[in-house]
N, C-alpha and C positions, 0 to 999 in steps of 0.2 A: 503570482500564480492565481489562477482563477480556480475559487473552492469548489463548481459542479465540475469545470471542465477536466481538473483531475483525478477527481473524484470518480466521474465518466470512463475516462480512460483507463483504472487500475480499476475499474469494472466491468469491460470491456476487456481486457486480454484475462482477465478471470474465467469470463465466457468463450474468449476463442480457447483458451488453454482443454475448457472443459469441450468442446467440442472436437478438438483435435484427440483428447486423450481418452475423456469418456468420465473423468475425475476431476475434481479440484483441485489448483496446484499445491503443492507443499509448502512454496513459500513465493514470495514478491522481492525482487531484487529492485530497489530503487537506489538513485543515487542521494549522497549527505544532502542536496540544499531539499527532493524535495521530500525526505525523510523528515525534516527540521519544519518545513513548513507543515507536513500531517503532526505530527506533533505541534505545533503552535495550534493548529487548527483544533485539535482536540482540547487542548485547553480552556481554547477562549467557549468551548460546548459544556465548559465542566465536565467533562466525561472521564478523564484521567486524576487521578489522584496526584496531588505532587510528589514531585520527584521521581514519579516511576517512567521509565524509558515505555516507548513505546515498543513492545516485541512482538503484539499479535493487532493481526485487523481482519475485525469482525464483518463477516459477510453473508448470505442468506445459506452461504454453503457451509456453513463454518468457518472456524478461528484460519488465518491464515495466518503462517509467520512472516515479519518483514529481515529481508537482509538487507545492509547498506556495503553497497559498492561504490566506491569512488573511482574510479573507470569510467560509471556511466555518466552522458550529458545529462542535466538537467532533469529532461524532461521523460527520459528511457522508463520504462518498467518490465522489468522481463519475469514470466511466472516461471515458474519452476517445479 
């Protein structure tokens, strides 16, 4: 996985989300591999404390929560 291009993208349905609804979603429904990759990813930034699960992603809108869905491919993010 590429780190802006996913990055890009679950910032990007953050914006259509707010545009469709007029708010920020309540949460981001990603699938396990690429939940596990934003977690590695926040790691290797030092940003996370060890051991702590990744449950919120910060964004200029505020804290957004992540759910993990194993249903979705890969690469799905769906706001919520």
């Amino acid at each position: 996985m590429n780190f802006f291009d996913a990055y890009d993208e679950i910032f990007a349905r953050i914006e259509e989300y707010i545009r469709e609804h007029g708010t920020p979603p309540h949460a981001l429904v990603v699938s396990p591999s690429l939940y596990q990759w934003l977690c590695d990813c926040r790691k290797e930034q030092l940003v996370q404390p060890r051991g702590e699960d990744l449950i919120w992603f910060d964004t200029p809108h505020g804290k957004i929560r992540l759910v993990i869905d194993e249903r979705l491919d890969p690469y799905e993010i769906i706001a919520e």
